[in-house]
N, C-alpha and C positions, 0 to 999 in steps of 0.2 A: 201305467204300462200294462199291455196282456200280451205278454207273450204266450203261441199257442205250440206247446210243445207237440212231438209226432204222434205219443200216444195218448194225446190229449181233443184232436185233430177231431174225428170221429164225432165224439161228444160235443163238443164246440159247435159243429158244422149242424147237428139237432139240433142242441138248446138253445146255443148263443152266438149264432153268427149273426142272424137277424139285428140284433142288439147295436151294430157297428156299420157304420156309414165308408169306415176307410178301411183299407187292407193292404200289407205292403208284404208280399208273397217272396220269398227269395232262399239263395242256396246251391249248391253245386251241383245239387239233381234236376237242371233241367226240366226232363220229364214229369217229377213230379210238381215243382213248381208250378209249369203248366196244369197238369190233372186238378191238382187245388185251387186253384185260380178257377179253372171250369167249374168247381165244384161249389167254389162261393155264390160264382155268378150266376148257378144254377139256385141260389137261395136267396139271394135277392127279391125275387118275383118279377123282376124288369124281362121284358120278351126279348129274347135275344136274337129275336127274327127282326124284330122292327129296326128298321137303321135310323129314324129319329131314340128310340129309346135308348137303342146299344151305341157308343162311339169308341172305336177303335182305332188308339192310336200308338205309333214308335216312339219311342223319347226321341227318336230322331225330329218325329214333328216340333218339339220345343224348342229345338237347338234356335231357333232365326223367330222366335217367337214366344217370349219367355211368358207372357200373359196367356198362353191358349188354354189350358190346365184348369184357371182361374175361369175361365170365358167359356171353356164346354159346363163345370160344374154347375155353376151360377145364373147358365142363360135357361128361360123356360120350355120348355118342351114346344112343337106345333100344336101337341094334341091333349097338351097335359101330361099329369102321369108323371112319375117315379126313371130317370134315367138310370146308366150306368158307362160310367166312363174306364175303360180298361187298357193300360197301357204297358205294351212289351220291351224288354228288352233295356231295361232300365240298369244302371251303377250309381252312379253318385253326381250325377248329371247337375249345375247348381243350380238351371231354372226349376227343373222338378225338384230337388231340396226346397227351396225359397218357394216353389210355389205349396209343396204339401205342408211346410210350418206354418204358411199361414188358412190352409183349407184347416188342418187340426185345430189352430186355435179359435175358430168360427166353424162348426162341421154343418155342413148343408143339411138342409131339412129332406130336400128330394131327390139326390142324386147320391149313389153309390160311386167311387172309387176306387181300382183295385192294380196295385202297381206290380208286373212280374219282373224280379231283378235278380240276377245273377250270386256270386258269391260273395256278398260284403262283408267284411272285415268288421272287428269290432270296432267302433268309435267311430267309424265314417258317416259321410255325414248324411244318408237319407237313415241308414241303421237309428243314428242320436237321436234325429227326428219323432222316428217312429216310437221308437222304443220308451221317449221322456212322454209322448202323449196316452193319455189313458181315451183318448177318442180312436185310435190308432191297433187292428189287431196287426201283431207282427206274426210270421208264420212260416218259419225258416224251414227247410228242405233238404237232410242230410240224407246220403245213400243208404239203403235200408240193410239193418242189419240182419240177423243172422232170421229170427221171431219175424219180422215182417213181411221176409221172402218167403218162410214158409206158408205165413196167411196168404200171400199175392200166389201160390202154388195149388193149396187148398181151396181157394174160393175158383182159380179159374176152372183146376179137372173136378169139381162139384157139376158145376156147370152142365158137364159131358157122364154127370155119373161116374165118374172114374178114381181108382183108386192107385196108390204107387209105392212099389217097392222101397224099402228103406235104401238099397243099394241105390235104385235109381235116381232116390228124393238126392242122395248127395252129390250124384255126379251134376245133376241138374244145378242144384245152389251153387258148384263150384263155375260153371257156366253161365250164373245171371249174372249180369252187370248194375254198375252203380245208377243205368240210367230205369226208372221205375215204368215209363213207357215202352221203352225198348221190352223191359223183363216180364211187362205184360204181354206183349208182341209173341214172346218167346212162349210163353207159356198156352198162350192160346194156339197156339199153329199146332205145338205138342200135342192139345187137347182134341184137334180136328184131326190129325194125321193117327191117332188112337180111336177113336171116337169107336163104340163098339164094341171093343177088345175087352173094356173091364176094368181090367189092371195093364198098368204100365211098366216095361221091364226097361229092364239098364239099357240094352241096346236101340229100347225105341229112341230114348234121350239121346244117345252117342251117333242115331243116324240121321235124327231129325233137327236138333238144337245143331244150332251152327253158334259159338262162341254173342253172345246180347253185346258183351263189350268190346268186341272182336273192330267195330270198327270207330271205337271213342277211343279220345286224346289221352284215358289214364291208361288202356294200355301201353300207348307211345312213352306215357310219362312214368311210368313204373319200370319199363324198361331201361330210360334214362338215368334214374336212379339208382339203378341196379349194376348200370356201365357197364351193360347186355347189347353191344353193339348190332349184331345179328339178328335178336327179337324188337329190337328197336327198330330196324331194317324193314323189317316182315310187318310189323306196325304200321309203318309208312307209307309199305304199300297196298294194306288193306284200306287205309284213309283215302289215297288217292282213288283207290277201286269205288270207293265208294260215295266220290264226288265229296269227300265232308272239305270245306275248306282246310288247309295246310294252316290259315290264321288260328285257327282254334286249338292246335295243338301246342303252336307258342306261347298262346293266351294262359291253358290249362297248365305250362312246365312254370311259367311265370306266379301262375297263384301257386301253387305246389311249391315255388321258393319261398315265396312271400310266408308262407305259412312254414316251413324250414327256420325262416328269422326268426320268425317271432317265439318259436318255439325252442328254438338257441337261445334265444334273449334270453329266456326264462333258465335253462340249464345253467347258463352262466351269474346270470345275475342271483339265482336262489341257491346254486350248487346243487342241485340236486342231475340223478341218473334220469336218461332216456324214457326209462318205461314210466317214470313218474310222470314226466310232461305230457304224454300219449294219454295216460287215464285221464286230465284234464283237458287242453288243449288238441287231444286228438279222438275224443271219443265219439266222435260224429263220424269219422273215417270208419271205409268200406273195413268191416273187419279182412279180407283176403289181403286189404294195403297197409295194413298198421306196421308186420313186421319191415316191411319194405320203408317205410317211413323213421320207423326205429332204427334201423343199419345207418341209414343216412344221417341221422342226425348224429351216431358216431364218427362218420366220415367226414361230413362238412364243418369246416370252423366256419366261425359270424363273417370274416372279413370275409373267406372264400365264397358265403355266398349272397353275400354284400355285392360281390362282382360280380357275379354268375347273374344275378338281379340287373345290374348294369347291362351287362352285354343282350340278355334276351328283351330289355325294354328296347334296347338302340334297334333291335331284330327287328323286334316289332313294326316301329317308326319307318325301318327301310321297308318294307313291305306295303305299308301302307304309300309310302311317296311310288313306289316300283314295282307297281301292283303284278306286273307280267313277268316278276320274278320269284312270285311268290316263295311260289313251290321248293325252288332253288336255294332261298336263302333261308329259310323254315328249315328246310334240311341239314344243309351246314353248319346254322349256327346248334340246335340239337345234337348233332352224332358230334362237335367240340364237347358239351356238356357231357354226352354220354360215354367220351373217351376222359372227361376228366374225373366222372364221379368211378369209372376203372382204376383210376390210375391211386385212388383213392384210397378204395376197395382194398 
C-alpha cells in the first residue's frame, strides 16, 4: 500500500512518482484531484501532445466495454514508446474495479495509468483495490486547510512581487473555497488586478474576490445543514447562474449524509461526543465546515438520516429518468431537507 498523503504529495511527485505505473487520484476536491493528476502525468515522460501516447478516456467508456482498460494498457504503441492511459470521472464503476485488480496484480512494463475518481468512501471497492496493492500509488484529495491556502496565497502574489496585509490575508482565506482550482483562479485575478501596487489592502480582496465557493454545491449543502432556508435559496441561485448542473448539488447533500452515517455510527456505537468523531472521521473537512458538521451530528439521529439518505437517493433516480425536471425536483427535494434539518435545530 502507498498511500500519498497531502503533505507528502510534493516530495513523492520528485522522488517517487516515477517508481509507480498506477495511480488512482481521488477526493472531494475536484479541482485538486484534477491539478494532481496533471501533475503526475506531467512525470511520467509520455507526450501528452501525442494521441497515440496519451488516451483519454470516461469510465463511461467501460460501461458497454468492460475489457477496454485491459486492451488500451496492453496493446503496443504505433510508434513504440511508453503510453499513458488516463481516465475521468471514475467511482466504483465494477469493470474499472475488475479491471485495475487485475492490471495491479501484473503491472505493465510500458504504460502508465492514472484513474481521477471522486469521493470514495472507505472500503469501496476501487479504494480496496488500490489501497491492498503496493503496485498502486493512492492519492486522496481533501480541501485544503488552513497552512495550504496560505502557501496557494503566498506562491501566487510572489508571483506579481506582492505582498498582503494580515487584515487582508484573512478576509481572503475566509473567501477561498474548498475547490483548489477554483482558489487558484481566485487568487490569481487578485494578483493581476493588484499587479503594481506592492501591497495588497483589505478592500482590494472585498472588491475583487467574488466568494471561490460562491458557486459550489457545499455552499448549498452547508446551508442545508444549517436549515438556513433563505441562504440555501441564494445558493440555488448562484448554481443556476452559473450553469453548474442542479445534479451535483443532490450528489454533494447525499455524500455529506453518507458521511453524517457513518460518523453517527461511530457516536453511537463507541459512545463517544461530536467533537471526538470530527478529530477522526472529520479531519479532512474544510476547517470553515467542521462546526457546521458538528451542530448536525447533534441534530440528526441514525434513523433520521437513514431516511433523509432514502429520499435524496430516490431524488436522484427521478432526475436522472426526468431529466427536463431537473432543476425542479433538486429543489424541492433539498429546501424538505433544509426545512427538516430547521425544525431540528
Amino acid at each position: 500500500m502507498a498511500e500519498i498523503k497531502s503533505h507528502e504529495f510534493e516530495g513523492f511527485l520528485q522522488n517517487a512518482a516515477r517508481s509507480y505505473r498506477l495511480f488512482v487520484i481521488y477526493g472531494p476536491d475536484r479541482g485538486l484531484v484534477s491539478e494532481r493528476a496533471g501533475q503526475i502525468a506531467g512525470k511520467t515522460g509520455v507526450d501528452l501532445k501525442d494521441a497515440f501516447s496519451l488516451i483519454k478516456l470516461d469510465v463511461g467508456d467501460l460501461h458497454n466495454d468492460a475489457g477496454r482498460l485491459l486492451d488500451e494498457v496492453n496493446a503496443i504503441g504505433l510508434f513504440g514508446g511508453e503510453k499513458l492511459v488516463w481516465i475521468r470521472g471514475a467511482a466504483n464503476e465494477k469493470a474499472l474495479v475488475d479491471s485495475l485488480q487485475n492490471i495491479a496484480e501484473n503491472p505493465p512494463d510500458a504504460s502508465f495509468v492514472i484513474i481521477e475518481a471522486g469521493d470514495l468512501k472507505k472500503g469501496s471497492g476501487l479504494r480496496k483495490v488500490a489501497e491492498t496493492s503496493r503496485a498502486v500509488a493512492t492519492i486522496p484529495c481533501y480541501a485544503d486547510d488552513i497552512r495550504a491556502l496560505n502557501g496557494l496565497i503566498d506562491t501566487g502574489l510572489a508571483n506579481e512581487n506582492l505582498r498582503i496585509t494580515p487584515a487582508a490575508r484573512q478576509v481572503l482565506l475566509e473567501l477561498l473555497g474548498g475547490d483548489r482550482i477554483a482558489s487558484r483562479n481566485e487568487v490569481r485575478k487578485l494578483a493581476l488586478y493588484c499587479r503594481g501596487q506592492g501591497t495588497i489592502e483589505e478592500d482590494h480582496v472585498i472588491d475583487i474576490i467574488g466568494d471561490a465557493s460562491a458557486v459550489s454545491a457545499d455552499d448549498a449543502v452547508d446551508a442545508i445543514l444549517k436549515g438556513d432556508s433563505e441562504a440555501f435559496l441564494n445558493a440555488m441561485q448562484k448554481i443556476a447562474s452559473s450553469k453548474t448542473p442542479m445534479f451535483l448539488v443532490l450528489q454533494g447533500c447525499l455524500r455529506q449524509f453518507q458521511l453524517l452515517d457513518m460518523m453517527r455510527t461511530e457516536m453511537d456505537e463507541k459512545r463517544v461526543p461530536p467533537a471526538q468523531v470530527m478529530q477522526t472521521l472529520g479531519r479532512h473537512l474544510h476547517f470553515r465546515r467542521k462546526p457546521i458538521i458538528e451542530q448536525a451530528l447533534k441534530s440528526w439521529t441514525a434513523p433520521a438520516i437513514s431516511r433523509e439518505m432514502n429520499r435524496l437517493q430516490a431524488a436522484i433516480l427521478q432526475t436522472r429518468q426526468r431529466a427536463s425536471l431537473e432543476d425542479t425536483i433538486a429543489t424541492q427535494t433539498l429546501l424538505a431537507t433544509t426545512l427538516q434539518s430547521a425544525r431540528k435545530g
